[in-house]
C-alpha positions as MATLAB code, in Angstrom:
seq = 'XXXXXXXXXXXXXXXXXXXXXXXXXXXXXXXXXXXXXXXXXXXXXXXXXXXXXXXXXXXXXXXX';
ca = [
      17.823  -11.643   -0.014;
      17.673  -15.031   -1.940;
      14.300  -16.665   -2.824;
      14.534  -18.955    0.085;
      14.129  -16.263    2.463;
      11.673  -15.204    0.793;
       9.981  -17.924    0.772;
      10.737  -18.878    4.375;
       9.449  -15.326    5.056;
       6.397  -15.921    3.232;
       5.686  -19.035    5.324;
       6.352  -17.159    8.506;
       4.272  -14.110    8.047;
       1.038  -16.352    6.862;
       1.323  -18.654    9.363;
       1.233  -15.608   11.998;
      -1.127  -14.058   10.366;
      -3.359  -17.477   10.693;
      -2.261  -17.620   14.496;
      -3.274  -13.982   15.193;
      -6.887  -14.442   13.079;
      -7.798  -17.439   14.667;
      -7.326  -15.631   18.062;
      -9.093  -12.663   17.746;
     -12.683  -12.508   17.004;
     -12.736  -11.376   13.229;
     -14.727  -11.965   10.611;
     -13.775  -13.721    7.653;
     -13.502  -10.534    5.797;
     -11.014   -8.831    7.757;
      -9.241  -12.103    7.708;
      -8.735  -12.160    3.942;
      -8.067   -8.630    3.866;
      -4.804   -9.775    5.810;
      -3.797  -12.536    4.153;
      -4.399  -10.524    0.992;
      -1.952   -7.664    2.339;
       0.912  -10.260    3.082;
       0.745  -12.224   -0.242;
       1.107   -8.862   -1.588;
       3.755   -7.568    0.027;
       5.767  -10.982   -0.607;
       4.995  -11.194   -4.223;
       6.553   -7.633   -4.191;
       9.577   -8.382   -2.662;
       9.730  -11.452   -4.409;
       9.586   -9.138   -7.939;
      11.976   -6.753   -6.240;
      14.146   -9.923   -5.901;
      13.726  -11.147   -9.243;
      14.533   -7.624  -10.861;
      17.559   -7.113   -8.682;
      19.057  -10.413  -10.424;
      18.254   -9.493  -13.468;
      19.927   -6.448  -13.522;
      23.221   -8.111  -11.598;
      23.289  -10.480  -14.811;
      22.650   -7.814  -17.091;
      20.047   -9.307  -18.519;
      18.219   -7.895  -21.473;
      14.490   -8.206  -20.235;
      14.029   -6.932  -16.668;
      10.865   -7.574  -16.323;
       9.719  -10.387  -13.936;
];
């Protein structure tokens, strides 16, 4: 998976999440509880991403 569908992903998933809050009748908490679930779940993959790379190039730090 390359960064740009990642990214694309990322775009994708928030902007459904936005759709879906906006049509049911939450509260702003639950809201951000949501949004806070998919920007965590993308920053992981992203990472995942990122160390996958780094361990293709054989690189000496692996962290991200």
């Amino acid at each position: 998976m390359t960064i740009t569908n990642v990214l694309f992903r990322l775009m994708l998933v928030t902007a459904l999440v936005f759709s879906v809050v906006a049509c049911e009748k939450n509260n702003a908490e639950e809201a951000g509880e949501k949004i806070d679930e998919v920007v965590t779940d993308v920053g992981n993959k992203v990472e995942d991403l990122c160390e996958d790379v780094k361990d293709k190039a054989d690189a000496k730090d692996k962290d991200c």
